[in-house]
C-alpha positions in Angstrom: 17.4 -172.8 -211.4 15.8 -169.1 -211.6 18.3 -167.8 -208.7 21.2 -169.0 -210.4 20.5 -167.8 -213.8 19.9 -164.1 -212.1 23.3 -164.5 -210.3 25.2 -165.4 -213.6 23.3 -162.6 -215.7 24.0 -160.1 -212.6 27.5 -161.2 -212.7 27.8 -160.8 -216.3 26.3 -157.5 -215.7 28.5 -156.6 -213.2 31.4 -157.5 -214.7 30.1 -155.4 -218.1 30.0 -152.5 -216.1 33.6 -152.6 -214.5 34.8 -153.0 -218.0 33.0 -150.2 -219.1 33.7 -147.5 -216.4 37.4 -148.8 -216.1 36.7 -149.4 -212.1 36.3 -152.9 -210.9 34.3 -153.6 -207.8 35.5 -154.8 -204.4 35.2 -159.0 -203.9 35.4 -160.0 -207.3 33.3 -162.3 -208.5 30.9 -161.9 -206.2 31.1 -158.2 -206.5 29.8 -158.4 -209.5 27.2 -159.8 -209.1 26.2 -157.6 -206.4 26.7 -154.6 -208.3 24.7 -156.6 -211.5 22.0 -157.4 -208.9 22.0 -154.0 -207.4 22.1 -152.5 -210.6 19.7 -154.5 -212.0 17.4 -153.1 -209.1 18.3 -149.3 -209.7 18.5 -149.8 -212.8 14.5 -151.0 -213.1 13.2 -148.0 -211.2 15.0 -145.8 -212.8 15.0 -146.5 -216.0 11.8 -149.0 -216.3 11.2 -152.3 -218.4 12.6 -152.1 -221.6 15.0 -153.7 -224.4 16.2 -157.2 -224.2 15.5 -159.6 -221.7 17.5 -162.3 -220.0 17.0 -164.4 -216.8 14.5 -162.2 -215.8 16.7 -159.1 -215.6 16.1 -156.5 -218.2 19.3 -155.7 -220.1 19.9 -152.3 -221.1 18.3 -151.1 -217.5 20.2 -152.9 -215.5 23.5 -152.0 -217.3 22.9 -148.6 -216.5 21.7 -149.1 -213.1 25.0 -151.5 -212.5 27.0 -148.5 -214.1 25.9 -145.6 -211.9 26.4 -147.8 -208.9 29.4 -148.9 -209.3 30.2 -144.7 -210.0 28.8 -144.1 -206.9 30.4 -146.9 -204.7 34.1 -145.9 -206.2 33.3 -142.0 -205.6 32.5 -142.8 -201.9 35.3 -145.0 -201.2 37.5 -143.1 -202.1 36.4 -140.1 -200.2 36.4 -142.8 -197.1 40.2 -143.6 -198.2 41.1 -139.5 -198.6 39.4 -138.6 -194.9 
């Protein structure tokens, strides 16, 4: 029950971050909740264990984590696309 309640809250947090950064990550659903996950993992060590907490996945950290990866994944695709 654990796994599934990260996957929805890194999916939501995925999905948050596409909204906010205007870019929307490859696959879709499951995208998302890579880049939620991934985030959520950046996010952690970068930025610690702080504000609100759901599934086990701290909010606010993971948000920003999920953010500046999907930044960086767009940036280097499209330099892959360009070359």
């Amino acid at each position: 029950m654990g796994l599934i309640i990260t996957c929805i809250v890194g999916g939501l947090i995925g999905a948050l971050a596409g909204m906010i950064t205007g870019k929307d990550f490859p696959l879709g659903i499951v995208g998302n909740i890579i880049a939620g996950l991934i985030g959520s993992w950046v996010g952690s060590a970068l930025f610690g264990h702080w504000g609100p907490e759901w599934g086990g996945i701290f909010i606010l950290p993971a948000l920003l984590g999920a953010i500046v990866f999907i930044l960086i994944v767009t940036f280097f695709s499209r330099m892959l696309r360009k070359a």
